[in-house]
TIRO-140993 format. One record per residue (C-alpha): x, y, z. Coordinates in steps of 0.25 Angstrom, whole numbers, plus 2048, in hexadecimal, padded with zeros to 3 digits. Example, Ala and Ser with C-alpha at 12.3 -4.5 7.8 and 13.67 -1.06 7.14 Angstrom:
% residues 2
8317EE81F;8377FC81D;
% end
This chain:
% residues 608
800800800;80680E7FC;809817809;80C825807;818823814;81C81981C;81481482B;81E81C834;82480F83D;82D81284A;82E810858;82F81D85E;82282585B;818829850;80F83584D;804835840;7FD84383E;7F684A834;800855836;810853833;81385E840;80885784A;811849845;81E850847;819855855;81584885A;821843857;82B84D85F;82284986B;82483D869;83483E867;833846874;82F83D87B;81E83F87B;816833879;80B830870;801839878;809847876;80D845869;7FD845865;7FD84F86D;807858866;80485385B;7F585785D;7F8864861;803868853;7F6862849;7ED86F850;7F787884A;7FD87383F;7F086D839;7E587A83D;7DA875832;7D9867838;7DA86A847;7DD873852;7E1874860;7D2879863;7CD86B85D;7C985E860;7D4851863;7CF843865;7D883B869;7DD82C86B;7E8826872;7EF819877;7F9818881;80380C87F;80680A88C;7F7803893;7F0803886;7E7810889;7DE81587E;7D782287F;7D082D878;7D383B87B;7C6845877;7CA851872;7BC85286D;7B7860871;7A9861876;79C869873;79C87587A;791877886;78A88287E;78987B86F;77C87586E;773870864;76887B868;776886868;77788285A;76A881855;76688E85A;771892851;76A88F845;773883844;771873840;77E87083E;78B874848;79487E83F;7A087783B;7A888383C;7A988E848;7A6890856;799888855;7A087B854;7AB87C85E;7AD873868;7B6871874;7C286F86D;7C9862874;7D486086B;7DE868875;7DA861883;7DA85387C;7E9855878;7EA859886;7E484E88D;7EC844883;7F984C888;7F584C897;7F083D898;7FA83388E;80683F88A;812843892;81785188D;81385E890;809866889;815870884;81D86387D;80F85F875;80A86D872;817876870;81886F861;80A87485E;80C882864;81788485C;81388084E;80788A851;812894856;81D89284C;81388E83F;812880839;81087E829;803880826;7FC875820;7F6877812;7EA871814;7E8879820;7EB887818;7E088180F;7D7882819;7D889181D;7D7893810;7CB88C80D;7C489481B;7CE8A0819;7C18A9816;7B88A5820;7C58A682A;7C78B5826;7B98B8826;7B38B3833;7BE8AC83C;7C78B683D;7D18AE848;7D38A4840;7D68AD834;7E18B383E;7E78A583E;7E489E832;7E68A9828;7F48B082D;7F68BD827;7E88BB820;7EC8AF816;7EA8A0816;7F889B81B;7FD893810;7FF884811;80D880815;81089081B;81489082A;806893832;809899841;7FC89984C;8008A1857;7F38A285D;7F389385F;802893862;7FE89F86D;7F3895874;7FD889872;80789087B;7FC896885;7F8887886;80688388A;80988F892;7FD88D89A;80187F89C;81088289F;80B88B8AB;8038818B3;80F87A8B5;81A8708B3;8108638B4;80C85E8A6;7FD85B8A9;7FB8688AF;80186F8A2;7F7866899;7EC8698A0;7EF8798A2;7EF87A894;7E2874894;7DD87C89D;7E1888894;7DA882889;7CD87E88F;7CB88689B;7D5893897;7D989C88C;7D5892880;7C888F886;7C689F887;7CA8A387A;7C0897874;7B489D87C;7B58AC878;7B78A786C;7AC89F868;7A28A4871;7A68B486C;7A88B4860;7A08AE854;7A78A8848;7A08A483A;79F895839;79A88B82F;78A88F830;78E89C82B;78D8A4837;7948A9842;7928A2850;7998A185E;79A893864;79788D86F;7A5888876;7A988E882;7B588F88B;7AB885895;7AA87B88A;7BA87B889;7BD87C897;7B287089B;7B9866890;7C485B892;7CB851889;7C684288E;7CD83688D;7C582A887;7C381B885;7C4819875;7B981386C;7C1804866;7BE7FA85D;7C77EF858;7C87EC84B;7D37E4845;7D97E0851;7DB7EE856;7D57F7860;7CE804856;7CD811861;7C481D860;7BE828866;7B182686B;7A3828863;7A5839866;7AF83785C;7AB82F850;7BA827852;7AF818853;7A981A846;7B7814840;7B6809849;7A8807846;7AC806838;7B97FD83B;7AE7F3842;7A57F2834;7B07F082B;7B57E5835;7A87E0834;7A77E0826;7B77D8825;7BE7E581C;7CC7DE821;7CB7D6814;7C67E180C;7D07EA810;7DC7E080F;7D67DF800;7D67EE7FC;7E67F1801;7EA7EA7F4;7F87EC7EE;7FE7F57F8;8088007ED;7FD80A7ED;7F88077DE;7E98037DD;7EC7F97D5;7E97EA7D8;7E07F17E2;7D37E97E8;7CC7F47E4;7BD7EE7E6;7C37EB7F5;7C57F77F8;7B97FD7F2;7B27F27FD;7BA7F9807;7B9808806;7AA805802;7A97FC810;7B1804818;7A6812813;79B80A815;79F808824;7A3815826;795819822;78F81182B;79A816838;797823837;788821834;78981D844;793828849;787831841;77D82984C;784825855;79282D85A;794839863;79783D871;78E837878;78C82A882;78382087A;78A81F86D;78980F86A;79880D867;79A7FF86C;78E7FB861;794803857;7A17FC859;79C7ED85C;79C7E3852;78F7E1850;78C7EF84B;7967ED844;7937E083D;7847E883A;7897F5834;7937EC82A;7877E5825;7827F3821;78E7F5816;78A7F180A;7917F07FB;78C8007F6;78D80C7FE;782810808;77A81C809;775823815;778823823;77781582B;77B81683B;779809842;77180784E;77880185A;7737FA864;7667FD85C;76580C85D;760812854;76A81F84D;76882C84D;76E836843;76F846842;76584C839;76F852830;77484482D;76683D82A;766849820;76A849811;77A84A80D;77F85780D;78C859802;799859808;79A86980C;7A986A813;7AA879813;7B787F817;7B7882827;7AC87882A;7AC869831;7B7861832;7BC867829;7BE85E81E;7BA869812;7B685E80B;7B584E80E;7BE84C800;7CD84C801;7D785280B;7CD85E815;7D386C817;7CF868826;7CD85B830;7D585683A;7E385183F;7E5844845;7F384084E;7F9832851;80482E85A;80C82185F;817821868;82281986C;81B813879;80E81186F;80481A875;7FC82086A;7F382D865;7E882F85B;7E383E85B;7DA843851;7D9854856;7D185C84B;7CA86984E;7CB87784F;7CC878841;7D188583C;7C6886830;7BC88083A;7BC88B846;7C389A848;7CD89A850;7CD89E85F;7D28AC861;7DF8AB868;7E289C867;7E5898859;7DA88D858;7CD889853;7C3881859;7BE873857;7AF87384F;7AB866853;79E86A857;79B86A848;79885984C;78D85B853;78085984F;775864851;76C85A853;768854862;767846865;77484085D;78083B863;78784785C;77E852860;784860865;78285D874;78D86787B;797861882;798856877;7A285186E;79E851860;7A1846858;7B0849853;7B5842847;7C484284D;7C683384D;7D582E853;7D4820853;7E081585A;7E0805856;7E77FD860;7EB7EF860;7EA7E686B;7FA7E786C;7F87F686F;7FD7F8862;7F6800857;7F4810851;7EC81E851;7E8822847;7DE82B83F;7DB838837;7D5845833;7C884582B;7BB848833;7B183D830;7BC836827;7C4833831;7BE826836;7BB821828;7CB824823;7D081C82E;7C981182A;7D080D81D;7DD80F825;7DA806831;7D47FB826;7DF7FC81F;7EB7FA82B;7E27F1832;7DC7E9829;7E67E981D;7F37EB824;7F87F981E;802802827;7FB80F82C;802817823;7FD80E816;7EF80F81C;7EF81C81D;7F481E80F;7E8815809;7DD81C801;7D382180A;7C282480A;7B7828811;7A882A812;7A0838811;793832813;791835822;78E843825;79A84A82A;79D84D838;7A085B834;796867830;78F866827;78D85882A;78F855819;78F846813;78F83E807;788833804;791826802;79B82F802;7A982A7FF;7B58327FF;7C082A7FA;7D182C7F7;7D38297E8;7DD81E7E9;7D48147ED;7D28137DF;7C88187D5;7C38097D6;7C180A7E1;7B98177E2;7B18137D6;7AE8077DD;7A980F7EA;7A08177E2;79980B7DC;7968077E9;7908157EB;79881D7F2;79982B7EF;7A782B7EE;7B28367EC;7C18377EB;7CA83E7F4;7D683D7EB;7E18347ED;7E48397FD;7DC83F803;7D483880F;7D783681B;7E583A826;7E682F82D;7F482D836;7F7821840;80281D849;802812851;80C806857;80B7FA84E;80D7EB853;81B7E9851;81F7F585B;82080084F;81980C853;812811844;80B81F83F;807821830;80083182C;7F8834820;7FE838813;7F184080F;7F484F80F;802850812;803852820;801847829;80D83F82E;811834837;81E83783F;82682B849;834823849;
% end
């Protein structure tokens, strides 16, 4: 199978990021001693900087780690809540039925900075300057702007100059878009970095009290101030059109922690699959892995790896037809049950939605065309329920600049998502983190800190009644997705991606094809990749296709053909342009492995 590079094999430590600086970051901790838990952290912190239009330090961070030395697995939320204030009545009063996907109406808590903080505190041992100096200083000293991201501020360049004029101030220096490659400075963010520090420096000499000064000034201090005069006094245009204040107040901030908990599992080819709980949609994957290991794909995929020098020749091209066709039709039916059935609430039926049996009954649904409209089981016999905006007729795919994820479009590389980190070190402890929000085209800036907000508010449903309905105090339903498979030997990999919606349907193909058919990481990560539109997305305005199917080019016009037939509305992406996934992991013969994606030229894995 043709690789872009080489699976990175060591024995020291690995980092895998969607950034080359976060990678290089992670690494340096790790050479200075840091385990697996501050490199994330590090790491975590430099992708806010260096990667403005895909997250920010005001944003939201699931994570999930391992440590090697009793076997503990844990999530980390970073997921920000509703705030006290937002309610469905709030909204609709407002003239709303859907939450903005831009501006201060969709802000939430933003978790991202207490969950790097928590991680550091409970499984790290360096100090808060050792892991957030690197970050302060690219935002100090300028880092090469990225030239997707100078795409963005151009593509919101008008509507920045015109109604947010702090983030104008950052994001157009001297009145421009900043070219792509050209050395870009935040001093405002690099300002606060150093106020965090300096705060944490003057409680004292004791680690965890420096960590947990700092966030204090975040949650309870200056940060929290700044965000309350902010969104509370001044109203900014969002994607309704008008201009609005929110609803997030220094309180909500200040009455929020990160919280440690159990992960959601599954096995699946001898291994343990982890994920977030059902506020995240983290167990769709696993309810897709359980339906295709109900429907034996082991074969199938073994069948579609073929001659294994790149060329599509001598391909099994109707194998893998069966199996992007299988593997969509699952899908569909997964997130027709996060549509019903995920959110932050306490009676979501997981352990059905992950047994055998459902799984054995939702398999029997997959048929040899591609199916139409929505279809949610009913576990344990209850009946599902679905928001009115879904039972509604598909809307076109509308990604307009500033709004949801924000993918700008669900075809090819997005001008916005999301970052994604993975570590290893040498004692085996390991770290998937997914931190996203706070996109610069998605919020304005905060007066006076450098940084947007996270709109994830946007998730809700403005409709009572459904797991994902706006309640305050909630989570809603993030996307971000880290995911960790472990094997009874304690060996295994993080792993996962950007991509909203997409990124439990990208790793799919990947896990198939390395646990199933035996490729390295970094082969599986090179493989042509899909996924299906025809959910509605998670983002405003909620769009879909039905029997969408967006697929990368070299799997073949064969194989394309042969979706359509079938009846899939399918559309090429080009040759590489879905998905970002990274890994790193320890591998059964003691070799500690990481592997990035090749797809827009900037995601990197780093060890020896």
């Amino acid at each position: 199978m043709f690789t872009t590079r080489p699976e990175l094999t060591g024995t020291f430590g690995m980092v895998a990021s969607t950034h080359w600086l976060a990678s290089g970051v992670g690494m340096r901790v790790l050479e200075a001693g840091g385990n697996a838990f501050d490199a994330a952290v590090a790491a975590g912190f430099v992708v806010s900087v260096v990667e403005p239009h895909l997250c920010g330090p005001g944003g939201d961070a699931p994570i999930i780690g391992h440590r090697a030395s009793d076997g503990h697995t844990f999530v980390v939320c970073g997921q920000g809540t509703a705030p006290a204030g937002a309610t469905v009545d709030a909204y609709r009063d407002l003239g709303l039925d859907l939450v903005p996907g831009t501006g201060h109406l969709a802000a939430v808590v933003p978790g991202a900075f207490g969950a790097w903080l928590d991680l550091l505190a409970r499984y790290g041992t360096m100090t808060l300057d050792d892991v957030l100096a690197p970050a302060a200083a690219y935002a100090r000293d300028g880092f090469p702007l990225l030239p997707s991201a100078a795409r963005t501020i151009a593509t919101v360049q008008d509507m920045l100059a015109a109604h947010w004029p702090t983030s104008a101030e950052v994001w157009l220096p001297g009145g421009s878009v900043p070219a792509g490659g050209a050395r870009f400075t935040n001093p405002a963010l690099a300002a606060t970095f150093e106020r965090l520090l300096a705060e944490a420096r003057a409680a004292g000499p004791d680690r965890d009290t420096q960590i947990e000064a700092a966030r204090r000034a975040f949650y309870e201090g200056f940060v929290a101030e700044a965000v309350d005069a902010f969104v509370r006094g001044t109203p900014v245009v969002d994607s309704s059109g008008r201009a609005h204040t929110g609803f997030l107040t220094a309180d909500d901030l200040a009455s929020w922690r990160a919280t440690e908990e159990p992960t959601t599992t599954l096995r699946f080819a001898g291994r343990t699959v982890h994920k977030t709980a059902a506020w995240g949609q983290g167990p769709v994957l696993l309810q897709q892995l359980a339906v295709l290991d109900a429907l034996g794909v082991e074969d199938l995929v073994r069948d579609t790896l073929g001659p294994r020098d790149g060329s599509s020749e001598g391909r099994a091209d109707g194998a893998l037809t069966e199996l992007v066709h299988t593997v969509v039709e699952v899908a569909k039916l997964a997130f027709a049950d996060r549509e019903a059935w995920y959110g932050d609430v306490p009676d979501v039926p997981l352990d059905t939605l992950l047994s055998s049996a459902y799984a054995a009954e939702r398999a029997r649904l997959v048929g040899p065309d591609a199916s139409d409209g929505l279809r949610p089981g009913r576990p344990d016999g209850r009946d599902p329920v679905v928001p009115e905006v879904v039972r509604r007729a598909a809307r076109p795919v509308d990604g307009g600049a500033g709004v949801g994820e924000p993918t700008g479009s669900t075809i090819g590389l997005s001008p916005g998502d999301t970052c994604h980190v993975d570590v290893v070190d040498r004692w085996g402890n390991r770290v998937s983190a997914t931190p996203s929000g706070g996109w610069l085209q998605s919020s304005p800036v905060v007066p006076g800190l450098g940084f947007p907000l996270p709109t994830r508010a946007q998730m809700f449903w403005l409709e009572p009644g459904l797991p994902g309905s706006l309640v305050p105090g909630r989570r809603p339903r993030t996307t971000l997705s880290p995911g960790l498979v472990l094997a009874d030997d304690g060996t295994g990999f993080a792993f996962g991606t950007p991509g909203g919606d997409q990124q439990d349907q990208w790793t799919v193909p990947f896990l198939l094809r390395h646990l199933l058919g035996g490729l390295d990481l970094q082969a599986a990560i090179d493989a042509p990749s899909w996924h299906s539109t025809h959910v509605p997305e998670s983002f405003y305005p909620r769009s879909h296709v039905p029997r969408g199917l967006v697929a990368e080019s070299r799997l073949g016009s064969a194989v394309l053909d042969g979706l359509a037939a079938r009846g899939h509305a399918v559309q090429d992406a080009g040759p590489w342009s879905l998905g970002r996934i990274s890994a790193a992991g320890l591998r059964p013969d003691g070799f500690l492995v990481a592997a990035a994606n090749p797809r827009g030229m900037q995601g990197y894995a780093v060890g020896r």
